[in-house]
C-alpha positions as CSV (number, residue, x, y, z in Angstrom):
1,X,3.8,-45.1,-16.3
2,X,4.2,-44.0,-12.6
3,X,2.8,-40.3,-11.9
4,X,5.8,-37.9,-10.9
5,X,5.2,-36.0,-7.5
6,X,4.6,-32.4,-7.9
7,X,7.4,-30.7,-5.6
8,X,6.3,-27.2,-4.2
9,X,9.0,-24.3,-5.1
10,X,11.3,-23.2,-2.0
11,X,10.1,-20.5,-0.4
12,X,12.4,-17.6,-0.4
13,X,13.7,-16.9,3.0
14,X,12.7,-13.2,4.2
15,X,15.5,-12.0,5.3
16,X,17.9,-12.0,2.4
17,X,20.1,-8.8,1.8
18,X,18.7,-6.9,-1.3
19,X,21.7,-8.3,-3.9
20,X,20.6,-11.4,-3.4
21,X,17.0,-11.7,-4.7
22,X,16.3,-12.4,-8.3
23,X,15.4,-9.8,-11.1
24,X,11.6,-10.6,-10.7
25,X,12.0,-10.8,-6.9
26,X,13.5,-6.9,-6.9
27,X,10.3,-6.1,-9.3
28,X,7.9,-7.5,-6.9
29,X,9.7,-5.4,-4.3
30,X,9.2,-2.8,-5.8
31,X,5.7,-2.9,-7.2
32,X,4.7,-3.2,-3.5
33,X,6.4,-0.3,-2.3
34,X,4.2,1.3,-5.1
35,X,1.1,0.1,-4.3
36,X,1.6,0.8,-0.2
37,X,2.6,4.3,-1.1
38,X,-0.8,4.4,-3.4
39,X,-2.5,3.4,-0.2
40,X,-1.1,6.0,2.3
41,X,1.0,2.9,3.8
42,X,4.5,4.0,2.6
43,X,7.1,6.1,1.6
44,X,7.0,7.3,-2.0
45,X,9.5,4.5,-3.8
46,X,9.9,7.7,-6.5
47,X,11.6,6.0,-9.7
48,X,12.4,2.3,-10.1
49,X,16.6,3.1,-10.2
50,X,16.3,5.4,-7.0
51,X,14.8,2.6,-4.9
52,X,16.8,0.1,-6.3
53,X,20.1,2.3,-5.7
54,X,18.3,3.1,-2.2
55,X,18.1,-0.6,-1.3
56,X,21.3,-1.5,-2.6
57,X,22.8,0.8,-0.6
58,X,21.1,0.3,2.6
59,X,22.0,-3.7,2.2
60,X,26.1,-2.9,1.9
C-alpha cells in the first residue's frame, strides 16, 4: 500500500476582516490581546463580548 502525502494546512491569510475568521481563530485573537495587555504591550481587551463587539464593529 502506497504511503499518502501529508498536505500542510493553508495558512490563513492576515488580512481577513474580523467576520471572517473561524470560532477558534476569534479565540486565538483574543487570548493574545490578553496576554499583550498582561505584558504592558496592549490595550486592555476588557471582556471577551466587548472586544468581539469592538472588532466586529471596527471590520463593518
Amino acid at each position: 500500500m502506497a504511503a499518502k502525502k501529508k498536505i500542510a494546512p493553508p495558512k490563513p491569510l492576515p488580512n481577513r476582516s474580523w467576520s471572517e475568521l473561524t470560532k477558534a481563530e476569534q479565540n486565538a485573537e483574543y487570548s493574545r490581546a490578553l496576554h499583550a495587555y498582561a505584558q504592558g504591550a496592549g490595550e486592555n481587551p476588557s471582556t471577551r463580548l466587548e472586544y468581539y463587539r469592538r472588532r466586529s464593529a471596527s471590520a463593518a
